[in-house]
ChimeraX commands (.cxc) that place a marker at each C-alpha (Angstrom):
marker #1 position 123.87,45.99,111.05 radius 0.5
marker #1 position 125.23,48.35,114.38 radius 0.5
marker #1 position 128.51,47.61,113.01 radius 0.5
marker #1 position 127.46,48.69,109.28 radius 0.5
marker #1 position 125.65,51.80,110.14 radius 0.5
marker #1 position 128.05,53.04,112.44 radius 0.5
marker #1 position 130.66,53.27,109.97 radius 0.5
marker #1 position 129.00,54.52,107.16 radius 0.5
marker #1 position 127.64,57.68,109.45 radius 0.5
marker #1 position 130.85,58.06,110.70 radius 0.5
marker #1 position 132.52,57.82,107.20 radius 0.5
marker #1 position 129.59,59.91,106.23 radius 0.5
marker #1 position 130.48,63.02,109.36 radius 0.5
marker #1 position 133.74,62.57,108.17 radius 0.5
marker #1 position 133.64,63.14,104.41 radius 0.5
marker #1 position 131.06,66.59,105.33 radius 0.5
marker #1 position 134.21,67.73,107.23 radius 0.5
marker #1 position 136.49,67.16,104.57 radius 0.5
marker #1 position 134.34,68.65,101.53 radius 0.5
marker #1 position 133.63,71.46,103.23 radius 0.5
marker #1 position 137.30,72.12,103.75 radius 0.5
marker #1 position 139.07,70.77,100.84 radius 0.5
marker #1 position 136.24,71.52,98.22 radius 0.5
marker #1 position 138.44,69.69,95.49 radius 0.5
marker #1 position 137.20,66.60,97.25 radius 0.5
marker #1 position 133.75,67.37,95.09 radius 0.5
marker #1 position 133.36,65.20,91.31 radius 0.5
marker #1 position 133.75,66.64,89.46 radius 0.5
marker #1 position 134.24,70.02,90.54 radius 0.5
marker #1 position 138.07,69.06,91.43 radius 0.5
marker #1 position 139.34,67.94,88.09 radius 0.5
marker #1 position 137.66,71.35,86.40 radius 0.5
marker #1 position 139.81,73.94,84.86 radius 0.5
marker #1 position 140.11,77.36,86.52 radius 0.5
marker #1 position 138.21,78.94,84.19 radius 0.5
marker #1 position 135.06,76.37,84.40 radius 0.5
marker #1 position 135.53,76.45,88.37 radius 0.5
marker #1 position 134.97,80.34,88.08 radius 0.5
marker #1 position 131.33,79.22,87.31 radius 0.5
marker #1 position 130.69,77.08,90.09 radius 0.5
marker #1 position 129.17,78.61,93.22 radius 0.5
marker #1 position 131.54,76.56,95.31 radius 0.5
marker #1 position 130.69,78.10,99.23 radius 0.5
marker #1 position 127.57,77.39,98.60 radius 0.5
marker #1 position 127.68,73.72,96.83 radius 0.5
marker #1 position 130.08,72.81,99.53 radius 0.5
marker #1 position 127.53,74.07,102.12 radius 0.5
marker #1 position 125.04,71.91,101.33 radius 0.5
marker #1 position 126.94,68.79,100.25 radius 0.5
marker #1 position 128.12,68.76,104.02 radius 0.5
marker #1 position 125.03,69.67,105.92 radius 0.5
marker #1 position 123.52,66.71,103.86 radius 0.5
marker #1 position 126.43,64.23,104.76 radius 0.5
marker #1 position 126.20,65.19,108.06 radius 0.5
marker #1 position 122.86,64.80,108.66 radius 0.5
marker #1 position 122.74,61.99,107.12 radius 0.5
marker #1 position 125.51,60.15,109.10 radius 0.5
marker #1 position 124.18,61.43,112.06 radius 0.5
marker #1 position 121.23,59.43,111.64 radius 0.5
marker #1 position 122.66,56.65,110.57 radius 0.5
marker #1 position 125.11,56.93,114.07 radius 0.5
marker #1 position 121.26,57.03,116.05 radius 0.5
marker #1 position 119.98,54.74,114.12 radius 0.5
marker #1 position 122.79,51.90,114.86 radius 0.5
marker #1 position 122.72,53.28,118.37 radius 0.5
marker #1 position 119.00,52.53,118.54 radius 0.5
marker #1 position 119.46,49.10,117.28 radius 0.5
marker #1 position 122.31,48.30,119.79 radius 0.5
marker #1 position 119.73,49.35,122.84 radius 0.5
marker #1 position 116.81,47.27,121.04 radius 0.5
marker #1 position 114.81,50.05,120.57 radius 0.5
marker #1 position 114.34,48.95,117.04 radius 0.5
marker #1 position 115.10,45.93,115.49 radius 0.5
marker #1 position 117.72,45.21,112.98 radius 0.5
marker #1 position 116.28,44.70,110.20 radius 0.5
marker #1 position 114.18,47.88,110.70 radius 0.5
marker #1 position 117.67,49.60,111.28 radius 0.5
marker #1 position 118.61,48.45,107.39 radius 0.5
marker #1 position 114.72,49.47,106.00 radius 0.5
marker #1 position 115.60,53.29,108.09 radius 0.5
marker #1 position 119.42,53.46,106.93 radius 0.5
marker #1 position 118.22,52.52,102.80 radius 0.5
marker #1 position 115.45,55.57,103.40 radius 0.5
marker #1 position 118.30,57.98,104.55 radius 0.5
marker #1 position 120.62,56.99,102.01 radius 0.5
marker #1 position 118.29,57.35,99.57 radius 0.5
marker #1 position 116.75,60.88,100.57 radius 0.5
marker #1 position 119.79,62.52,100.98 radius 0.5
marker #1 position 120.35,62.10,97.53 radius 0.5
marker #1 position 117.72,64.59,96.67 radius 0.5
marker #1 position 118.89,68.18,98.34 radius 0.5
marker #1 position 122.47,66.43,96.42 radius 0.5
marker #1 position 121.34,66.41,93.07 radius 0.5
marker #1 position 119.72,69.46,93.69 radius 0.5
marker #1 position 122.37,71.24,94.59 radius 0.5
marker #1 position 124.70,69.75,91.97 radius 0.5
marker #1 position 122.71,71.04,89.42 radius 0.5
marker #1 position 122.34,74.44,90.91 radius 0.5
marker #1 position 125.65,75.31,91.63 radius 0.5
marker #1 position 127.94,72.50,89.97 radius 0.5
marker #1 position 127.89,73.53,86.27 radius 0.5
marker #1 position 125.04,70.67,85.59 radius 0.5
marker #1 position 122.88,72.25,83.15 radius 0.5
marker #1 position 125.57,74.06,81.34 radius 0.5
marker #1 position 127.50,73.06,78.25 radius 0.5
marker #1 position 131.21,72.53,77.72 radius 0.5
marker #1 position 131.72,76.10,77.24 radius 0.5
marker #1 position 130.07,76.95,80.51 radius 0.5
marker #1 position 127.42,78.66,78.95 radius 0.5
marker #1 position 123.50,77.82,80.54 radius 0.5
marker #1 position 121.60,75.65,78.85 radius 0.5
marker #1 position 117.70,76.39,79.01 radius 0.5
marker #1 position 115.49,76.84,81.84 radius 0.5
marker #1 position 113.45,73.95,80.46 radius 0.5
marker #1 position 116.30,71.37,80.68 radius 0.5
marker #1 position 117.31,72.85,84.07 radius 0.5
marker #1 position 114.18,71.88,85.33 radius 0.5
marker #1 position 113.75,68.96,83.77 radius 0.5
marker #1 position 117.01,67.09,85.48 radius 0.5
marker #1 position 115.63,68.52,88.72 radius 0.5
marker #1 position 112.45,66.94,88.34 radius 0.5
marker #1 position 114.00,63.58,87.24 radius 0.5
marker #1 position 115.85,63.66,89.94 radius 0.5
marker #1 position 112.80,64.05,92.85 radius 0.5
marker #1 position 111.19,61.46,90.73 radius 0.5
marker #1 position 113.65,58.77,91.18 radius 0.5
marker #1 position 114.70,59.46,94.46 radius 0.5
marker #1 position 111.12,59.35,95.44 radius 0.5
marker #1 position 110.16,56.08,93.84 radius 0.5
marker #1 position 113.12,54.94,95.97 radius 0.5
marker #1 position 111.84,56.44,98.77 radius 0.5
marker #1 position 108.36,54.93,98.07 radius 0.5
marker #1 position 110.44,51.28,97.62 radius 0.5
marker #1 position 111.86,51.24,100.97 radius 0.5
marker #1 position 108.88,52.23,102.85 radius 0.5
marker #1 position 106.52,49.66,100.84 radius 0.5
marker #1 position 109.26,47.14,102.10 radius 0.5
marker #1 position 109.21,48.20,105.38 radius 0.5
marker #1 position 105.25,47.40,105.53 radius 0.5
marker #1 position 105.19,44.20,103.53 radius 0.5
marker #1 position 107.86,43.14,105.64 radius 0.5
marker #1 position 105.53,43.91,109.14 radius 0.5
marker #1 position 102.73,41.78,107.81 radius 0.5
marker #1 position 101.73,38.56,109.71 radius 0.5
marker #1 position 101.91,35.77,107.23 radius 0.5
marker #1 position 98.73,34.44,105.81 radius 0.5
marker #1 position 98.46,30.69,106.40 radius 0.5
marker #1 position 96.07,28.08,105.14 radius 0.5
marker #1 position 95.38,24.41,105.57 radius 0.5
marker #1 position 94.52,22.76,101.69 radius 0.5
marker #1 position 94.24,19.25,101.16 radius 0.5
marker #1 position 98.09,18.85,100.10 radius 0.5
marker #1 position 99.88,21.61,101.13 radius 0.5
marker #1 position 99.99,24.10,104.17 radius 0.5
marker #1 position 100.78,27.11,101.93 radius 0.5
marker #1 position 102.61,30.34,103.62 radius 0.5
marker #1 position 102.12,33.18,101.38 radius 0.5
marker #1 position 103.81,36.67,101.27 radius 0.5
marker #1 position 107.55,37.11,101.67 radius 0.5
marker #1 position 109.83,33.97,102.37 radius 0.5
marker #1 position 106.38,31.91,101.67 radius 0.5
marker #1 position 105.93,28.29,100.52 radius 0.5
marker #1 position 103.89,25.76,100.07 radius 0.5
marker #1 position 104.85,22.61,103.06 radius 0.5
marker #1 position 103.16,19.07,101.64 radius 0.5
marker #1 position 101.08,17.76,104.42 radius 0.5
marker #1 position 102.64,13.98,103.59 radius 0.5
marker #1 position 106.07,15.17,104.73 radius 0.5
marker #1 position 104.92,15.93,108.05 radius 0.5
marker #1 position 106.55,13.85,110.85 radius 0.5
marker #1 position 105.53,16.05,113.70 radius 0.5
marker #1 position 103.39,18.74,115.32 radius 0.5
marker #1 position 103.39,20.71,119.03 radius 0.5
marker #1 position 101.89,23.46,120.71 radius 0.5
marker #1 position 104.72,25.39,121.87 radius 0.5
marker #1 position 103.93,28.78,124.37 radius 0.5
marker #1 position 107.11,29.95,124.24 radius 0.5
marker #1 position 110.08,29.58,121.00 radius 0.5
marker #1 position 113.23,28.09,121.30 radius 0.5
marker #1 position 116.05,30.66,121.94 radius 0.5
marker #1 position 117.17,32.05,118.12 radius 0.5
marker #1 position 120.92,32.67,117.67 radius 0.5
marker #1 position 120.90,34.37,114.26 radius 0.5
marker #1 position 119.01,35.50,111.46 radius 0.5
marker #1 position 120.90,33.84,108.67 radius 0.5
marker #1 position 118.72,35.08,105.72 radius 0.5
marker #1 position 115.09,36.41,107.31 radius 0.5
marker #1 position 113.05,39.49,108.39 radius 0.5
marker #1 position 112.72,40.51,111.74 radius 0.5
marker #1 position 110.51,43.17,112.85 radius 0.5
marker #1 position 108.64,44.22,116.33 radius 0.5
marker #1 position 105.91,42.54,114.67 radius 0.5
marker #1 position 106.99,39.43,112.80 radius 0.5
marker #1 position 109.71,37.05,112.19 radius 0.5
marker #1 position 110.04,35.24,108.46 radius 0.5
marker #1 position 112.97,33.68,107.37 radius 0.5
marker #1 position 115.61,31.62,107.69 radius 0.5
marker #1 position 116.80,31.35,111.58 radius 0.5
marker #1 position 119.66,29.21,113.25 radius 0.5
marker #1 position 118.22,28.35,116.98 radius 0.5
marker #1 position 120.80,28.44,119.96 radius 0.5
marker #1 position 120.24,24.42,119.79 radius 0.5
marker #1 position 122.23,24.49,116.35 radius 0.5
marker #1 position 119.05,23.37,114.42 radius 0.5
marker #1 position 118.40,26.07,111.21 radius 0.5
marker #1 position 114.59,26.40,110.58 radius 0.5
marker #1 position 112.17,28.63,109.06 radius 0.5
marker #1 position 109.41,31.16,111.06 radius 0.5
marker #1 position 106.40,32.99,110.11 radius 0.5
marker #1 position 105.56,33.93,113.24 radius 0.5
marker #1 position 104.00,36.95,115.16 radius 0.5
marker #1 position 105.37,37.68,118.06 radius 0.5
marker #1 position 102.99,36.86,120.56 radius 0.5
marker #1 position 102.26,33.02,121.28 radius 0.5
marker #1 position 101.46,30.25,121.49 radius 0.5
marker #1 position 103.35,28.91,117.99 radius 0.5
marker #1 position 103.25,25.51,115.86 radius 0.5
marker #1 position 106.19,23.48,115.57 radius 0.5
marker #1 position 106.02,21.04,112.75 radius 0.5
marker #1 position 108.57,18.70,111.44 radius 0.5
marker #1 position 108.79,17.31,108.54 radius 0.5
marker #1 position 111.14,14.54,106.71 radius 0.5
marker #1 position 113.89,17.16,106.12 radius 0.5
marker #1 position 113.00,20.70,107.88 radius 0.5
marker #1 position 111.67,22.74,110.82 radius 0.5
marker #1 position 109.18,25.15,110.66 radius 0.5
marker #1 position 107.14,27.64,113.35 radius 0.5
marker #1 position 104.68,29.16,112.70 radius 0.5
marker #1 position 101.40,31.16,114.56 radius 0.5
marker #1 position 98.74,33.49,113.13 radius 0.5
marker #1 position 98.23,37.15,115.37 radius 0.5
marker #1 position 95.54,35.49,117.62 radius 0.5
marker #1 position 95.41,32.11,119.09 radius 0.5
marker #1 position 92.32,31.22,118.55 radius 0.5
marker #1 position 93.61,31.51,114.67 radius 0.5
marker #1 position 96.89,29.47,115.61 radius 0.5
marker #1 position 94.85,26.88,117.21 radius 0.5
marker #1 position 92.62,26.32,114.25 radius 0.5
marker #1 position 95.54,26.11,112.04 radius 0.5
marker #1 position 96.68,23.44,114.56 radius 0.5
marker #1 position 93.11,21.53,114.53 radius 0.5
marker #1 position 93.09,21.66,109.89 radius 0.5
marker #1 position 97.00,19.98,109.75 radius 0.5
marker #1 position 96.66,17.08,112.76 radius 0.5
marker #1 position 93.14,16.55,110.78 radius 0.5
marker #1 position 94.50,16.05,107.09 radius 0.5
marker #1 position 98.58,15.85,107.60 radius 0.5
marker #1 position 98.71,11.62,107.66 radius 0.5
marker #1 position 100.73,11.85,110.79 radius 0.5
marker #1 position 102.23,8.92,112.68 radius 0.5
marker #1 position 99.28,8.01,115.81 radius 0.5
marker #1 position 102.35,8.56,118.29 radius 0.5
marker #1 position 102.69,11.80,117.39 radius 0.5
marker #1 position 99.06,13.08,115.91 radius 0.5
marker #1 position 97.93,14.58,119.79 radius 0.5
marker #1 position 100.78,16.55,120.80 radius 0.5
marker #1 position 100.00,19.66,122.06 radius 0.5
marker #1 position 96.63,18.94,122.93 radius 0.5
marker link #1:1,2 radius 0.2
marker link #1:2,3 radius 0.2
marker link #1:3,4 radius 0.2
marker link #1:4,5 radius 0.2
marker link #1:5,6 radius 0.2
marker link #1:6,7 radius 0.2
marker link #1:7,8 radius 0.2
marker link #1:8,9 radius 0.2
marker link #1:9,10 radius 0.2
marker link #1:10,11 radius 0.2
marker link #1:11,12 radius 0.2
marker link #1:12,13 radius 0.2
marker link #1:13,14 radius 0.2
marker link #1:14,15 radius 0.2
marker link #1:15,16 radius 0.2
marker link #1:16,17 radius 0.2
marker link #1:17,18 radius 0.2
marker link #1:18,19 radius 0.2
marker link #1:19,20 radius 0.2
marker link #1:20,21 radius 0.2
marker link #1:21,22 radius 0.2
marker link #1:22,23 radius 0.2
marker link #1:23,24 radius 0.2
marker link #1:24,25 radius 0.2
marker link #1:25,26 radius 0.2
marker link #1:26,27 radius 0.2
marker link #1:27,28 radius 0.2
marker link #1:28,29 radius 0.2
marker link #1:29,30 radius 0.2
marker link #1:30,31 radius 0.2
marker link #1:31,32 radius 0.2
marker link #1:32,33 radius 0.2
marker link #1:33,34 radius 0.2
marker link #1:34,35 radius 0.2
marker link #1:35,36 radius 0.2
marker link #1:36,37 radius 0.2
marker link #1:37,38 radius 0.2
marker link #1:38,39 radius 0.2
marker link #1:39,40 radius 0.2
marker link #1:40,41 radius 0.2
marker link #1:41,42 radius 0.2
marker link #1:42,43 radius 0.2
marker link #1:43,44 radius 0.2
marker link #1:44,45 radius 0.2
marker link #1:45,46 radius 0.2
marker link #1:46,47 radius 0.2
marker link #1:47,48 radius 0.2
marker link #1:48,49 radius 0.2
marker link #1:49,50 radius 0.2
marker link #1:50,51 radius 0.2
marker link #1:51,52 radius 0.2
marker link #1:52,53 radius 0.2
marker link #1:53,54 radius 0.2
marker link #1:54,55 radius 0.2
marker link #1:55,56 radius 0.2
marker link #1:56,57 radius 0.2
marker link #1:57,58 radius 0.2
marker link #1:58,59 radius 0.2
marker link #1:59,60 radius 0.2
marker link #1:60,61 radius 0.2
marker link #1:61,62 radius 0.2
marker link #1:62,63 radius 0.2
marker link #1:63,64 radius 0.2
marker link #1:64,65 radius 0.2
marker link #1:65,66 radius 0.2
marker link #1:66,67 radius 0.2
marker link #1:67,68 radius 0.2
marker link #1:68,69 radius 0.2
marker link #1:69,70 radius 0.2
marker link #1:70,71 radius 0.2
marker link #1:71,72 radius 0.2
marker link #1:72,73 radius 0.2
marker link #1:73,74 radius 0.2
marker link #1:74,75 radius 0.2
marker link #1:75,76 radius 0.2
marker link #1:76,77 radius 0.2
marker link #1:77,78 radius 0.2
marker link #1:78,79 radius 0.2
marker link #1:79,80 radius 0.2
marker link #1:80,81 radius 0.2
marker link #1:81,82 radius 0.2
marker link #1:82,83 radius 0.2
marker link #1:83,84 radius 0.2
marker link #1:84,85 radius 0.2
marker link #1:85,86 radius 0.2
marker link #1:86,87 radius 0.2
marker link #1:87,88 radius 0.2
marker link #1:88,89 radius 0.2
marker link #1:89,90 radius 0.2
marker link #1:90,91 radius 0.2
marker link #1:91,92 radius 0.2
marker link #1:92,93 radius 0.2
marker link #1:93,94 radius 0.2
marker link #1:94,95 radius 0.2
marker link #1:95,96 radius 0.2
marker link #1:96,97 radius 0.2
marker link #1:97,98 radius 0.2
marker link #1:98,99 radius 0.2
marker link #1:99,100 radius 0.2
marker link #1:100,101 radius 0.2
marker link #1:101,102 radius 0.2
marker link #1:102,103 radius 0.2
marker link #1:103,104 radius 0.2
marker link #1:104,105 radius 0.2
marker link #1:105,106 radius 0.2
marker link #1:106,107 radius 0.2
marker link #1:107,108 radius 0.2
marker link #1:108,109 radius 0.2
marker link #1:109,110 radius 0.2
marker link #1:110,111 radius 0.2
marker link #1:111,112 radius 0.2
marker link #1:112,113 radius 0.2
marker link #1:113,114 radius 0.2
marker link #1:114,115 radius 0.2
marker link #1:115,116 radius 0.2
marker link #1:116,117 radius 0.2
marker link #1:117,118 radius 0.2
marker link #1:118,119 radius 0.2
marker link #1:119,120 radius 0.2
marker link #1:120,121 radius 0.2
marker link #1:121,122 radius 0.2
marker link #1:122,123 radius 0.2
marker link #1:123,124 radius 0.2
marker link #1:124,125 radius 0.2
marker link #1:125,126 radius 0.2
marker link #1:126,127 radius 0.2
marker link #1:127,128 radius 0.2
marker link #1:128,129 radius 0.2
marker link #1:129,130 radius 0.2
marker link #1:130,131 radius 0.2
marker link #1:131,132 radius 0.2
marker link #1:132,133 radius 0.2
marker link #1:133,134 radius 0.2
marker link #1:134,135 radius 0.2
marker link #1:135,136 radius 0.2
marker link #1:136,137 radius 0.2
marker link #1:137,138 radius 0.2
marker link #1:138,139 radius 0.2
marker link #1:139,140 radius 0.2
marker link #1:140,141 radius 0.2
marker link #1:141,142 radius 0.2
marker link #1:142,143 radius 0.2
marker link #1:143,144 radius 0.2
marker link #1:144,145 radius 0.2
marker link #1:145,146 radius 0.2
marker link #1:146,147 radius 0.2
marker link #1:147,148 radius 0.2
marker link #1:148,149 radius 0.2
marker link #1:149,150 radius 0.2
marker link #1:150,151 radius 0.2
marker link #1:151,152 radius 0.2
marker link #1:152,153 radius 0.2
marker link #1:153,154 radius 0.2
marker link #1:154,155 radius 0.2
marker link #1:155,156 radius 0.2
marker link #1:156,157 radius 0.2
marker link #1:157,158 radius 0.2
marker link #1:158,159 radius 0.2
marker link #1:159,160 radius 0.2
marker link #1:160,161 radius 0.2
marker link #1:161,162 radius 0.2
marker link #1:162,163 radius 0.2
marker link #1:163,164 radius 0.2
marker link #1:164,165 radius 0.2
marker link #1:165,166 radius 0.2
marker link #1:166,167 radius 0.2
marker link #1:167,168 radius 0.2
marker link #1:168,169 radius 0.2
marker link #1:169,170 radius 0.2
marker link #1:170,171 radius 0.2
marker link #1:171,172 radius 0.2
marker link #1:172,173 radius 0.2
marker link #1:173,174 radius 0.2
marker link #1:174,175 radius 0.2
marker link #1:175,176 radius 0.2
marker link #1:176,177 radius 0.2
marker link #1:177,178 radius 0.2
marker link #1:178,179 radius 0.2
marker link #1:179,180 radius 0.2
marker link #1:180,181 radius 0.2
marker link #1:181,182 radius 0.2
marker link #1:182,183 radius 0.2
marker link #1:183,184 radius 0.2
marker link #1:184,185 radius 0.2
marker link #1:185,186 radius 0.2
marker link #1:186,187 radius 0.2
marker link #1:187,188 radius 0.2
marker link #1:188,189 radius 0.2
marker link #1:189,190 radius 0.2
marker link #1:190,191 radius 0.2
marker link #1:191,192 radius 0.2
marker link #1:192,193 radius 0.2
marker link #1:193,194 radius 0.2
marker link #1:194,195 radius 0.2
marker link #1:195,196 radius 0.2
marker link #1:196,197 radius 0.2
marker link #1:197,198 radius 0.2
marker link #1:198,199 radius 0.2
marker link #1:199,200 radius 0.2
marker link #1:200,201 radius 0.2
marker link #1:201,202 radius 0.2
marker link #1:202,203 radius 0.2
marker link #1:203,204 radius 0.2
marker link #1:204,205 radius 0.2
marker link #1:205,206 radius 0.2
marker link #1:206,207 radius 0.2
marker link #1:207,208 radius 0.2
marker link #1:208,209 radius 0.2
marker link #1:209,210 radius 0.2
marker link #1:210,211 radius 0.2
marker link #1:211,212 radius 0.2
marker link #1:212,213 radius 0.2
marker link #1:213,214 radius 0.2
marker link #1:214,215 radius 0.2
marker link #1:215,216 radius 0.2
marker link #1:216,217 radius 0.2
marker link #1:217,218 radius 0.2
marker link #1:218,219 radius 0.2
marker link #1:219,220 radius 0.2
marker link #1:220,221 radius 0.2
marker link #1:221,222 radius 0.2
marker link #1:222,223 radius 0.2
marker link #1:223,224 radius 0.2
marker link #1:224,225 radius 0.2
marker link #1:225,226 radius 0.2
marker link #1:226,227 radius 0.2
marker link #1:227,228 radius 0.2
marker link #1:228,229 radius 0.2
marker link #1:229,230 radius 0.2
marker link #1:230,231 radius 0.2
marker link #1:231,232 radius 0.2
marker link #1:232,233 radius 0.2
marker link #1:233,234 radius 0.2
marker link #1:234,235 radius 0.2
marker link #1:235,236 radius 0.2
marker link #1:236,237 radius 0.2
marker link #1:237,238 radius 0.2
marker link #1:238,239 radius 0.2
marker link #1:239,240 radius 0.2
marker link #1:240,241 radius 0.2
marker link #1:241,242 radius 0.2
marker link #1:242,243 radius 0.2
marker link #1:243,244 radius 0.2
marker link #1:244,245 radius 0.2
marker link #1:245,246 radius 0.2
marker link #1:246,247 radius 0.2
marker link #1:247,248 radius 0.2
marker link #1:248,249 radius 0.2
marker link #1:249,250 radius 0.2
marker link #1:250,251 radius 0.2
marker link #1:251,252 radius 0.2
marker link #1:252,253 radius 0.2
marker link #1:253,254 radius 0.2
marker link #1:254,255 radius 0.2
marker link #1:255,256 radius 0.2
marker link #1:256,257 radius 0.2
marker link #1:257,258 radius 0.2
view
C-alpha cells in the first residue's frame, strides 16, 4: 500500500503541473473547437483542477509516508487514500460544470439555471454517499468481532465471520502473546483489530479475529487455524471455558492453557 499511494500522489503532483501548463491536457476541453474553447473559462478551470490534484497527491504522499513509519496501519492507509480520491472529485465536478461548457448545449448556448444546479447537486450527492461508504468501512472494519459459543458451532460474526463446528476441533491454547504474522494475504488490519486471512512467519496461513491486546485462543481444527480473543480477558477466558466444555476434544488436549 506505501508503494501504491506513493505513486498515485506523485502521478497525481505531477499531472496538477502539467494541466496547469498545457491546459489541452483537460477532457474534453482539448479536443474542442476554437470557437467552443472561447466559452470555457480556462485560467480558472485549470486553477482548480491543479490545486485539487495537488492536494490530493500530497496527501496521498503523507499518507504512504505515515504508513511506512507505522503511524497508521495499512489498511487504514487504503480506507484514508479511497476518502481522498473520492472527495476530490467534488470541487472537480464542480468546477467542470462551472467553467467547462457542462451545462451548455452543442451550440454553446446555457442551458437553464435549474439543470445547472441540478448536475451540481447530483454530483455532491454521489460523491458524498461515497464519502459516507468509506468512512462506514473504516468503522465496521475497527469493530472487535462478536463471538459466541452454541451447541454446534463457535460462530464469528461481522466481517470475514463464520460459523467453526465444535466437532472439528482438534485443539485449544491460551496463548499471551501471537505468533509473528508475515502478511496479510486477504484481511483487515487496524490499530484496533485484526480479521482475515494471515500467513504467520512459521509458513502456516490462518484466520484472526483478534483485538490487539491479549491473551488470544488458538484452536485447531481438522483442516485450519484460527485466533481469536474478545477486548477483555475476562471475555476471552470465558470463551475459552464454553468451547473446552462442549467442543468433544481429545482428553490429551482438552486442559491446555489452563
Amino acid at each position: 500500500m506505501f508503494w501504491i499511494d506513493l505513486i498515485i500522489g506523485l502521478v497525481l503532483m505531477l499531472l496538477a503541473w502539467g494541466v496547469y501548463r498545457n491546459p489541452n491536457l483537460i477532457n474534453p476541453y482539448g479536443g474542442m473547437s476554437p470557437e467552443r474553447k472561447a466559452l470555457v473559462d480556462i485560467d480558472n478551470l485549470k486553477w482548480v483542477l491543479a490545486i485539487t490534484m495537488a492536494v490530493a497527491g500530497g496527501l496521498l504522499i503523507i499518507a504512504a509516508l505515515l504508513s511506512a513509519f507505522k503511524v497508521i496501519d495499512e489498511t487504514a492507509s487504503g480506507f484514508v487514500a479511497m476518502g481522498i480520491c473520492f472527495a476530490m472529485l467534488v470541487p472537480m465536478f464542480i468546477a467542470m460544470h462551472r467553467y467547462n461548457g457542462f451545462g451548455r448545449d452543442r451550440l454553446g448556448q446555457l442551458k437553464s439555471e435549474k439543470t445547472g444546479r441540478g448536475a451540481s447537486i447530483a454530483a455532491l450527492v454521489i460523491t458524498g454517499f461515497s464519502l459516507v461508504f468509506v468512512i462506514v468501512l473504516l468503522l465496521f472494519s475497527n469493530q472487535t468481532p462478536k463471538i459466541e459459543v452454541g451447541e454446534e458451532n463457535l460462530s464469528i460474526s461481522g466481517m470475514y465471520g463464520r460459523d467453526i463446528p465444535l466437532s472439528e476441533i482438534v485443539s485449544v491454547e491460551l496463548l499471551e502473546k501471537m505468533p509473528p504474522v508475515a502478511i496479510r494475504t486477504n484481511g483487515s488490519s487496524t490499530g484496533k483489530a485484526n480479521k482475515g486471512h494471515f500467513k504467520l512467519k512459521s509458513g502456516e496461513k490462518c484466520m484472526m479475529f483478534i483485538s490487539n491486546k491479549g491473551p488470544y485462543i488458538e484452536i485447531r481444527t481438522t483442516d485450519n487455524l484460527y485466533y481469536i480473543n474478545s477486548d477483555t480477558e475476562e471475555k476471552t477466558l470465558e470463551i475459552l471455558s464454553e468451547i473446552k466444555a462442549k467442543a468433544p476434544l481429545p482428553s490429551s488436549v482438552s486442559n491446555r492453557g489452563d
